[in-house]
N, C-alpha and C positions, 0 to 999 in steps of 0.2 A: 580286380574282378567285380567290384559293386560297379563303377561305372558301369563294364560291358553289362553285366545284367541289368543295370538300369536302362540300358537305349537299347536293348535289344526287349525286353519288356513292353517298352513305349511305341517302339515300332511291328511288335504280336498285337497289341492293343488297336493301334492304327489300320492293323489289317484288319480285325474282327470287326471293328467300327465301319468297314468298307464293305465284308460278307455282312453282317448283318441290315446293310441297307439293301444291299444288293438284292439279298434275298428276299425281303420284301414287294423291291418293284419287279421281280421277276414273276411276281404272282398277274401284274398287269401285263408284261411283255412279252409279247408272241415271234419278234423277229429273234432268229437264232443267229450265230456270230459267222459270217460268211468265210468260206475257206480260199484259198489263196497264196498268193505270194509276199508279204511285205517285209521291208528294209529299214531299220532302225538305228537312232544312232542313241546316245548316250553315256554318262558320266556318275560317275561315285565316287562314296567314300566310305571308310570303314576301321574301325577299330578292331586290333591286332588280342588274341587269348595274350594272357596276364605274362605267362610264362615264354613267350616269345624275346625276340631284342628284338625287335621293333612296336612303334606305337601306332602308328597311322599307315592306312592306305587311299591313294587316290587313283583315278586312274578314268581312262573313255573306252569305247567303245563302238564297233558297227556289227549289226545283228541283223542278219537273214534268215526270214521265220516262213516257213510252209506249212500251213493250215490244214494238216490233211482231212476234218472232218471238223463241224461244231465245236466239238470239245477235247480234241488232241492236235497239237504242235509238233513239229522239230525246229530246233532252231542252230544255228551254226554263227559263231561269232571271233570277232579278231581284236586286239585295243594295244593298249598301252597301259599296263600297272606298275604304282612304283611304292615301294613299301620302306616308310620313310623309321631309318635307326633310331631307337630310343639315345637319349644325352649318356655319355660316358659307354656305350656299347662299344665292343672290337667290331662289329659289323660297319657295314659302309651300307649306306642305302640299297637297296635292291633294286633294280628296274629290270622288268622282262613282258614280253611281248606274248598275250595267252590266246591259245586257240582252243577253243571250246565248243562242243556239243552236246544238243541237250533235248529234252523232251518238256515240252509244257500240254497238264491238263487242266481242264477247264471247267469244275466243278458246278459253275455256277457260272452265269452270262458275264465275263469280264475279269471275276475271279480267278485266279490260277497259282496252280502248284508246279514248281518246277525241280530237274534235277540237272546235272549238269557233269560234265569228265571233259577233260584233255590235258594240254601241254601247255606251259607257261615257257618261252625260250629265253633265256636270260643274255642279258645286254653284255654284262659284266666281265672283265674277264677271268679264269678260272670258275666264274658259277656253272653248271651243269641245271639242265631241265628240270624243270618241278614235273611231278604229275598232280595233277589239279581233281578235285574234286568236289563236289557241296551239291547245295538244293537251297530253297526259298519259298515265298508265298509273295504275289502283289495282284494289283490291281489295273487292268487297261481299258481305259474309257475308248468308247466308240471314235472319238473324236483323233485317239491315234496316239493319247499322252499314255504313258505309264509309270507305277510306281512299284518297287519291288523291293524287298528285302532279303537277303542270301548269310548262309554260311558257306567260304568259299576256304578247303585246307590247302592246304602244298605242302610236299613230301617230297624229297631229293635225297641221289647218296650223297655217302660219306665221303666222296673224294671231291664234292664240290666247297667252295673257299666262303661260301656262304649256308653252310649246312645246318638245316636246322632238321631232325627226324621227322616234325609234324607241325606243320606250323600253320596260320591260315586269320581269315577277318569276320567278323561280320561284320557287312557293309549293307548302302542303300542305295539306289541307282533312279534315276527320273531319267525316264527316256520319251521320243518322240518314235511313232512307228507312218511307216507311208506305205501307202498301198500301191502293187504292183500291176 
């Protein structure tokens, strides 16, 4: 548990370090965040609550975001997550394929708060469907990069062979965004 609160700390810190600049030059910046279509791709990693069998997760992704106004999002995404067993666990590695939907708001020019639901479809055989859940806070510069940090749970029955009742990461994800 001290690790996860200590990177998950450092990465609250990272983000306030990001609003609090931001906020600043937003006192100079008149162009608002244009609305649209764009396509992004990116990658993470994330550490697993204490109480899990597993320790690490990795995992990509591609994310198609619609801009509906200044400062509200939807966005819909598809990847590859693989949630790697702690040494000495009965589990096997997890790998499942997650579709997600989500809303991001935009607080502040760049800043954003997001939240996020769907399905993880699992690789494995005998594992059954997570339902996915979580939210996060990061940062996207004009230029299309972005930084973000999530808690991200999954929740499966009892009849799947990797059952865990609640399980989930918090992770950090650097992505590229392209305009449509």
């Amino acid at each position: 548990m001290k690790i996860t609160t200590k990177i998950f700390t450092a990465a609250l810190a990272i983000s306030a370090t990001l609003f609090s600049s931001n906020v600043n030059a937003q006192t100079t910046m008149s162009t608002p965040r244009e609305t649209g279509f764009k396509i992004g791709i990116g990658g993470g990693a994330g550490i697993v609550r204490d109480s899990s069998p597993f320790s690490y997760g990795v995992g990509a992704d591609l994310r198609l975001q619609l801009d509906l106004a200044p400062a509200v999002a939807l966005t819909a995404s598809g990847g590859y997550t693989r949630l790697m067993a702690r040494e000495g666990s009965v589990f096997a590695d997890y790998d499942f394929i997650p579709a997600i939907g989500g809303v991001k708001v935009y607080p502040v020019k760049g800043m954003f708060i997001n939240g996020l639901i769907g399905a993880g479809f699992a690789i494995q055989d005998g594992s059954k469907t997570s339902f996915i859940f979580g939210g996060g806070t990061g940062y996207e510069w004009d230029n299309g990069l972005e930084l973000g940090i999530r808690y991200e749970g999954y929740q499966q029955d009892g009849t799947s062979s990797t059952y865990q009742r609640v399980n989930g990461q918090y992770a950090v994800r650097l992505g590229y965004n392209f305009k449509l």
